[in-house]
C-alpha positions in Angstrom: 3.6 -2.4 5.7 7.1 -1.9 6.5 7.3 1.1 8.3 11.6 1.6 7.6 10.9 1.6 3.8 8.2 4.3 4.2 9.9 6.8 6.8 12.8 6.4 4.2 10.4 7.6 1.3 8.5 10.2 3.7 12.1 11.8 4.5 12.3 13.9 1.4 10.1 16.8 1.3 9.7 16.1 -2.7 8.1 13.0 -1.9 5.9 14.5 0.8 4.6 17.1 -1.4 3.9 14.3 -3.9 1.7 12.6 -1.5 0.0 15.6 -0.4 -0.9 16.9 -4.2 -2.2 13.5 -4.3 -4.5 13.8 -1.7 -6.3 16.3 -3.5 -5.4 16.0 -6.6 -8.4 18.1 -8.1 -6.6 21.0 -6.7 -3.1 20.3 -8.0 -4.2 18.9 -11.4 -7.2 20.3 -12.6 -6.0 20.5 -16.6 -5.4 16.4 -16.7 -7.2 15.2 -19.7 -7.8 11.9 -18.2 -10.3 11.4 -15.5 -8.7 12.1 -12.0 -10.4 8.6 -10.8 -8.4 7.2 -12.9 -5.3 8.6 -10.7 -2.5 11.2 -11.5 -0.3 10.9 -14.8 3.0 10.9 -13.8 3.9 13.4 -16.9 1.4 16.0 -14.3 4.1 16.0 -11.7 6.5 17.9 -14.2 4.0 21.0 -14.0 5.0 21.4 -10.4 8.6 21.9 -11.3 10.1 18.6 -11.6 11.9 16.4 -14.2 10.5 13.7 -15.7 13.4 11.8 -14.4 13.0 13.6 -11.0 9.2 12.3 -10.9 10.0 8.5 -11.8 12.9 8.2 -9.4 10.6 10.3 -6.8 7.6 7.8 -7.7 9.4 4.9 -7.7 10.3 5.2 -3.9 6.9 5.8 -2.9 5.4 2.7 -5.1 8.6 0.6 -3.0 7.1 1.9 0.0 3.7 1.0 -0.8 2.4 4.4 -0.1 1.4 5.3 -3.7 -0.4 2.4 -5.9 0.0 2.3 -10.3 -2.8 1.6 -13.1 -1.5 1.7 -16.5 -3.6 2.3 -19.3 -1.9 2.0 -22.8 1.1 4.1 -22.7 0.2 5.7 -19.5 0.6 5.5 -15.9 -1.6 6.6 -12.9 -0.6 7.4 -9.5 -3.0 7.3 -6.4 -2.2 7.3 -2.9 -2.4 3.9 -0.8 -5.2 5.4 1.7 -4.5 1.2 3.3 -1.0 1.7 4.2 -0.9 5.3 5.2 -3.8 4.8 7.6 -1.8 1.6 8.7 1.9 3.0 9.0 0.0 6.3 10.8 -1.7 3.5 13.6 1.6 1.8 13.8 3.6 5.4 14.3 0.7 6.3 17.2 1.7 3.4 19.1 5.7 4.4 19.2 
């Protein structure tokens, strides 16, 4: 975990947002045609108001961060959050 790449990715409220629609993502993506166990397609962030180029730029900080994790399947890609490192950077922040 390195907690300077994450508070850089947690500092825009974009990217914030993106890990709290992720959290429930049944909520904030209930018409994905793909299982939600699967993850979140990334083309379901643009729903919320954001380009596709927004989203991958956006997504791409949180996967360098480690706070988001990726499954591809054929031409897609899934987003879930990385419960492991959010509960780790959150211990490591509780002992500041």
């Amino acid at each position: 975990m390195n907690r300077d790449e994450i508070l850089k990715a947690l500092a825009h409220p974009v990217r914030v947002n993106i890990l709290a629609w992720l959290k429930e993502p049944e909520r904030h993506f209930p018409m994905q045609e793909h299982p939600l166990d699967l993850g979140v397609c990334a083309g379901q962030f643009e729903r919320c108001g954001l380009s596709q180029s927004s989203v991958s730029s956006h997504l791409a900080i949180l996967q360098r961060a480690d706070l988001v994790t990726t499954r591809r399947l054929g031409q897609w890609i899934f987003y879930r959050r990385n419960e492991e490192t959010i509960a780790a950077f959150l211990r490591d922040i509780g002992t500041l």
